[in-house]
N, C-alpha and C positions, 0 to 999 in steps of 0.2 A: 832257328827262331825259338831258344829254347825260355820264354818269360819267367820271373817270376812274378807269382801273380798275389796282388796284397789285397784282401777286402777291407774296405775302410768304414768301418760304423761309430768307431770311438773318439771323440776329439784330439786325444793326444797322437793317436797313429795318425790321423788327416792330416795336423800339424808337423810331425815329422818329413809326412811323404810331400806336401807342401816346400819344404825346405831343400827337399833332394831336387826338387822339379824346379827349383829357383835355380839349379846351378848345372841345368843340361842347356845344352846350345839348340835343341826343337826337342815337340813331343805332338805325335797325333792324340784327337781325341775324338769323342761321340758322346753325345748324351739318350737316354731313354725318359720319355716322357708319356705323359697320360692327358690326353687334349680335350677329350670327348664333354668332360662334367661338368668347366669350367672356362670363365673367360681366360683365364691367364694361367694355360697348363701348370701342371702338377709335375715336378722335378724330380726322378724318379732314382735316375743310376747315371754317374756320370766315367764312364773309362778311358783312362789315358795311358798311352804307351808311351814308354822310353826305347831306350836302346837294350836295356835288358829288364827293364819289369813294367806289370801292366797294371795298374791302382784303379779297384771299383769301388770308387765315391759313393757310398748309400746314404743320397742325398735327402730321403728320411728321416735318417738320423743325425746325418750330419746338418743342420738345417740353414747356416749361415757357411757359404762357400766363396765370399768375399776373398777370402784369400786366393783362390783358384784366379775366379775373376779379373784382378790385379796381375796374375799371371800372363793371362789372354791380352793384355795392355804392353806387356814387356818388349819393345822393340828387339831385346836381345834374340828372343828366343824364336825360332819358325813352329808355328802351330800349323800342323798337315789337316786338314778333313775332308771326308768325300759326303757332299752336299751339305755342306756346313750353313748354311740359312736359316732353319729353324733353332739351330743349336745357338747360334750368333747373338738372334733374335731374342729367346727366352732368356737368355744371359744376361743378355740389354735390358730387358724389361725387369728381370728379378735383381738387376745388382748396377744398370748403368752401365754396362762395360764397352767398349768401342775397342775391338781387338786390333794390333799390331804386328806385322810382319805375317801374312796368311798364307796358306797354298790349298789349293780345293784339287782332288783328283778327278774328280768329276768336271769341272773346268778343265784341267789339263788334258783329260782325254778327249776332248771336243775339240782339241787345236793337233792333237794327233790321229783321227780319222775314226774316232769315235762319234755316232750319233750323240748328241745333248738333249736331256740328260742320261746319260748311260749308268745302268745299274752297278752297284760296288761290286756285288756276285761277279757279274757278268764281265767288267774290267779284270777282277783278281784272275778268275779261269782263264783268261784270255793271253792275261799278262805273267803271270806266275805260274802258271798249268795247276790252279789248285780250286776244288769244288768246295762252295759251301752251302752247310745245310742252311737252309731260312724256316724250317718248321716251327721256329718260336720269333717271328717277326710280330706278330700280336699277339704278345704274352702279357700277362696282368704283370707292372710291373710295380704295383703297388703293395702286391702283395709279398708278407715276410713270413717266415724264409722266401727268398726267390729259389723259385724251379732251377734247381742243378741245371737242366736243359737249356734254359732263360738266357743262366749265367755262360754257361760254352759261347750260346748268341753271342751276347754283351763281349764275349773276348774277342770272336770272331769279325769281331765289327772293328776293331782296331788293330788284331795283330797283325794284319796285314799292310798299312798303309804304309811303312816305312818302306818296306819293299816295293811297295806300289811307287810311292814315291819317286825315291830311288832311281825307278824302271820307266816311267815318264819323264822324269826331268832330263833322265839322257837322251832321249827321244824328243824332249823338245828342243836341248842344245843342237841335236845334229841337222836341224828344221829352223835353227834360229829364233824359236819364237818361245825361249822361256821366259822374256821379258810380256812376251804377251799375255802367256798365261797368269805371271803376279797382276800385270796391272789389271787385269779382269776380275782378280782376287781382291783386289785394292776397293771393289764398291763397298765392302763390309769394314774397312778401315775408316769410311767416311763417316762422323755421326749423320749426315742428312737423311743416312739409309734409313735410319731406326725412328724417324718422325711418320708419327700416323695423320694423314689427312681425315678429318672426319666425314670430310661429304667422297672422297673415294668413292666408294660402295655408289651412293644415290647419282654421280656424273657419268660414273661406267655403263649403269643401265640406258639403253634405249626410250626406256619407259615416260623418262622425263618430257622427252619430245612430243608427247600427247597432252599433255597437260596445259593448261592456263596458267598464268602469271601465279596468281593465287597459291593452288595446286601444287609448285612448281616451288612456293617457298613451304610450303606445310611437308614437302615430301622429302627436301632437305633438311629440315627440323625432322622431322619424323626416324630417318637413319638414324642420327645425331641423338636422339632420345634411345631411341634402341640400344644405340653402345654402348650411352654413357650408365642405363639401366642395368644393363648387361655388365657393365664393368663394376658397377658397383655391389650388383648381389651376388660377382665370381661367378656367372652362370654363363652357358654359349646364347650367345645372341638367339639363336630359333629355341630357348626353352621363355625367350620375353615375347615374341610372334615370327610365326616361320615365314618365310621369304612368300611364301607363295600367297599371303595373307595381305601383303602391305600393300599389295593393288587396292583388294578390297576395302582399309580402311580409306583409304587414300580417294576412293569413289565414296563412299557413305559420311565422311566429316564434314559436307556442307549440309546434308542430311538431318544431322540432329542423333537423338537416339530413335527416331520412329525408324530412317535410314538402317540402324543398327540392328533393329530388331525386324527387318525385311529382310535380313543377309542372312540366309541358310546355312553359308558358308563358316563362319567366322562364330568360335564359340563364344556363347552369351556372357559367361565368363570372363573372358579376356577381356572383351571390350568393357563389361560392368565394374572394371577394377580399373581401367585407365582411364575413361573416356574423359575424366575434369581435366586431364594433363594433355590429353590429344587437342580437348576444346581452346586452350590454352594457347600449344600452339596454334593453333587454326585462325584464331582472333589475334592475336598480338600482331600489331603492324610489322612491315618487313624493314630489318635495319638497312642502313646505307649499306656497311659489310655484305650483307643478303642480296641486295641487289646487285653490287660492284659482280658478284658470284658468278650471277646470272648472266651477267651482261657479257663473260668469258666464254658464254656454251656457243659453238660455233653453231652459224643458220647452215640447216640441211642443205648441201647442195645439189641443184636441181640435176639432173642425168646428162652425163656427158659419156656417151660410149667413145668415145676418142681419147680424152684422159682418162677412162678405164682401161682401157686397151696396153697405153701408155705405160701406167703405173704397175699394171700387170706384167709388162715386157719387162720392165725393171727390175720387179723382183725375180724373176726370173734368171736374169744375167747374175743379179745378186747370188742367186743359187748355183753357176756356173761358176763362178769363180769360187765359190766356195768348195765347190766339188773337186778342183781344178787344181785344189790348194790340201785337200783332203781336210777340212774345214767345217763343223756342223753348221749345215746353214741356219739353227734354234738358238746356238749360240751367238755369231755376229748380227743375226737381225730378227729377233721372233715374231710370228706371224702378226702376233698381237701388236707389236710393235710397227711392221710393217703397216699395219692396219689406220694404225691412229695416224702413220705421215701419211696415208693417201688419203684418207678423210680429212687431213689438217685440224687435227682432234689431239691438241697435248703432246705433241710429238716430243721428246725428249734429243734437240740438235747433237746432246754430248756422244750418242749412237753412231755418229759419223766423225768421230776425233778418233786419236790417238790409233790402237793396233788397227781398230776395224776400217780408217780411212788408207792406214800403210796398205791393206790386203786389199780392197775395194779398187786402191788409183781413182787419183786425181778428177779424171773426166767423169767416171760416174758419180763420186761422189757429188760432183757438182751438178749433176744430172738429176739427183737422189734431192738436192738442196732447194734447187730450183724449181723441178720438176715440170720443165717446158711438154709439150707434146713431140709426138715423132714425124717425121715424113720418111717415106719409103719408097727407094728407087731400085726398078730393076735394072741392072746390065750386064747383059748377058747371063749367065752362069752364076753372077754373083746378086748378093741383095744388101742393098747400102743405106742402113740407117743414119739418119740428122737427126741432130734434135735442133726444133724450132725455141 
């Protein structure tokens, strides 16, 4: 693994190494970024390996990576990365791009008896007999010069994946399931990935289920104000009001400002600099849209210890086969996901297609779909579930 390795801060070298990288048949990558300041991270260092050299994009300097971008589209070329979702994402957001042909090591090692999601560290040592250091995993990576140290990071983080690669895919052919692995890769291929729901955030919470009609559209508008705030002055949403606060306005808006100024909690500040735009939304009747919204939030179901019971055995078996198969069970079904089909809360049907219903079979799947209750016979020695 002998790289050479190119720093790229000048346009004409970008542009060159740009050109070399059009004409290789894959390259891993990684990016480095700075999330904390701002709504839509700061682009920091981007590294890509080849087959023999590794190019640190200082995306500082280089400010327009368009061309990179265009790359990530290229059906020709296979792009390797281990937990490529952030990098995918920021990409999407700074340049629109919807990459083509992916491979995720960290996906792959989930289908090879890897827990999900399993550390890069932790895979390479495991897979390659090779340690690495992470003492500059939060390194300032805005800062120039970057840290000699920083930069070893930044190599370490790609020189590896080819062999990783490599070293999983054979491991998945001899398992059969390196088609599964792409198509798990394949969510980041879709653009529906990269659409942001804006009421997300306010339906996930519980919170909602307390609330009146009213309440209920003011605290939908109110996420929705936060973002779009937040997106607009590049700030993180908890530098416009921190999460812990939105109960509180969200209790005092029918109030008034006497309301505001009884809240010990919530600094006088914040609320004296928004409160025309909260009052705003608060009083604006609710659109049809706003309702149709609502109308979606499923009613709490009343206590059924028997389809808990149920739902509970299920995922369970879910976890046996998956064990069975040497299978992360965080991969084929995460808990979170589990959670939303036994509440009937959003559930995503496409969870039970393609690899995850081949590995599941038929009857559970349909068991998972329907989700009847169970009866339970004993005979003899054995114990014999139905599903009703």
């Amino acid at each position: 693994m002998n790289y050479q390795v190119h720093f790229l801060d000048r346009p004409d070298a970008y542009e060159r190494a740009m050109n070399e990288l059009a004409a290789v048949a894959w390259f891993g990558f990684d990016t480095e970024f700075v999330g904390e300041k701002t709504f839509v991270p700061v682009l920091c260092l981007v590294q890509v390996v080849t087959e023999q050299h590794i190019y640190l994009i200082d995306a500082l300097r280089i400010r327009d990576l368009r061309r990179f971008a265009e790359l990530l589209e290229n059906e020709a070329i296979l792009k390797i990365t281990h937990a490529g979702d952030n990098d995918y994402r920021l990409l999407h957001t700074l340049y629109g791009a919807v990459p083509a042909n992916t491979f995720d090591t960290q996906i792959a090692a989930g289908f090879v008896g890897y827990n999900y999601p399993a550390a890069f560290a932790k895979i390479v040592e495991r897979e390659l007999r090779v340690s690495l250091a992470k003492s500059h995993t939060v390194a300032n990576w805005e800062a120039r010069p970057l840290d000699p140290k920083a930069l070893e990071y930044a190599i370490e983080d790609v020189k590896y994946l080819p062999a990783l690669y490599h070293k999983l895919t054979h491991k998945l052919r001899l398992l059969h399931r390196e088609a599964w692995a792409r198509e798990e890769s394949r969510k980041w291929e879709n653009p529906e990935t990269y659409q942001t729901d804006p009421y997300k955030e306010a339906l996930s919470n519980d919170y909602i289920y307390q609330l009146d009609f009213k309440e209920k559209i003011f605290y939908l508008r109110f996420h929705r104000w936060r973002r779009e705030k937040a997106q607009q002055l590049n700030v993180p949403k908890e530098s416009i009001l921190q999460n812990r606060h939105i109960s509180a306005v969200v209790k005092a808006i029918k109030g008034g400002q006497n309301a505001f100024k009884a809240n010990r909690v919530l600094h006088e500040g914040i609320w004296r600099r928004h409160l025309s735009e909260w009052e705003t939304l608060w009083k604006t009747p609710p659109t049809d849209a706003e309702k149709a919204l609502l109308d979606t939030l499923p009613t709490p179901a009343p206590d059924d210890p028997e389809r808990e019971w149920t739902m509970e055995l299920l995922y369970h078996f879910v976890r046996y086969q998956c064990l069975e198969h040497e299978i992360s069970p965080a991969l084929l079904l995460p808990r979170g996901d589990f959670n939303r089909l036994k509440n009937g809360d959003g559930f995503d049907a496409a969870l039970l297609e393609g690899w995850r219903a081949e590995l599941l079979g038929e009857p559970l799947v349909r068991w998972l779909r329907h989700q009847g209750t169970l009866s339970v016979e004993w005979q003899g020695d054995a114990c014999v579930l139905r599903m009703k």
